[in-house]
C-alpha positions as CSV (number, residue, x, y, z in Angstrom):
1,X,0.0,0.0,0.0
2,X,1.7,3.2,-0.9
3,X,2.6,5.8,1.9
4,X,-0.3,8.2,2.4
5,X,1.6,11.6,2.7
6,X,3.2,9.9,-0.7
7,X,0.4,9.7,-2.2
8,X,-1.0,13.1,-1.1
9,X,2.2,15.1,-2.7
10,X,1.8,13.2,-6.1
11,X,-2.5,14.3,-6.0
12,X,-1.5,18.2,-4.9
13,X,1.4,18.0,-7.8
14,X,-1.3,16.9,-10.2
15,X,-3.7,19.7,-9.3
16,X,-2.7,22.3,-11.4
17,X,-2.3,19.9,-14.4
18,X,-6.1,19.2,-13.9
19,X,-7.5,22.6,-13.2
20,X,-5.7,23.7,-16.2
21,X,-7.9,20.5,-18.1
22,X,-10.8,21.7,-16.5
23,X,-10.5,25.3,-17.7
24,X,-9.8,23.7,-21.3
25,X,-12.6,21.8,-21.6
26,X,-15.1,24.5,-20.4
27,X,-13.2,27.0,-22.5
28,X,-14.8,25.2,-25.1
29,X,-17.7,23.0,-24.3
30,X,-19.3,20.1,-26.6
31,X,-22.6,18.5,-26.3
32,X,-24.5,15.5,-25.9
33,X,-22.7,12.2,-27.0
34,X,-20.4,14.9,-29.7
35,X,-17.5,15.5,-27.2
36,X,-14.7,14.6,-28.9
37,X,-12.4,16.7,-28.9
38,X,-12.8,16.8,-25.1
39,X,-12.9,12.9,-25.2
40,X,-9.1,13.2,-27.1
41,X,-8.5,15.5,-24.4
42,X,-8.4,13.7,-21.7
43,X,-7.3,10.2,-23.0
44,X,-4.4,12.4,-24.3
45,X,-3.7,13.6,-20.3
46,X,-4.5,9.9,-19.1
47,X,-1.8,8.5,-21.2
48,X,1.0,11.2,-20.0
49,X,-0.1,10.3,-16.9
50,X,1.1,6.6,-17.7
51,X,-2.3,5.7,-17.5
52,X,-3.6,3.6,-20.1
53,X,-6.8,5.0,-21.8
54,X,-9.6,3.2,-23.9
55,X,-11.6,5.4,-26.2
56,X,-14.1,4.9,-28.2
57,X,-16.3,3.2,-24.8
58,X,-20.0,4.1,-25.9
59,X,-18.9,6.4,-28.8
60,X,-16.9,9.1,-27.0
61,X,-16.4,7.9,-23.4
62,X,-13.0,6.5,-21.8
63,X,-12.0,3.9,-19.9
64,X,-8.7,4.3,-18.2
65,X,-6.9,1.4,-16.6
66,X,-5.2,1.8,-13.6
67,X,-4.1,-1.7,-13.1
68,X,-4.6,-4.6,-10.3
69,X,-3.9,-2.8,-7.5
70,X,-0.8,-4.9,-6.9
């Protein structure tokens, strides 16, 4: 299990990173099941992240895989 206060540095590191998406993706808002720019987005951001990203889940959701927990 990883250290707590480890694991709360590496969320407060991320949080500029992900207001920054937020303010993207509001900056220029899509509707209904036509988000996909905002889908590319964030499957883009996942996979920087080293997180591995499925698209195309339901036309333009994502699925991202964060592993066993192992």
């Amino acid at each position: 299990m990883p250290d707590m206060h480890n694991l709360i540095a590496k969320a407060k590191a991320l949080q500029p990173r992900l207001v920054e998406l937020r303010r993207t993706i509001h900056r220029r808002p899509e509707l209904g099941f036509e988000v996909h720019e905002t889908a590319a987005l964030v499957a883009r951001t996942l996979r920087e992240l080293g997180i591995e990203a499925q698209t195309g889940v339901g036309k333009t959701g994502i699925v991202g895989h964060l592993g066993d927990g192992a």
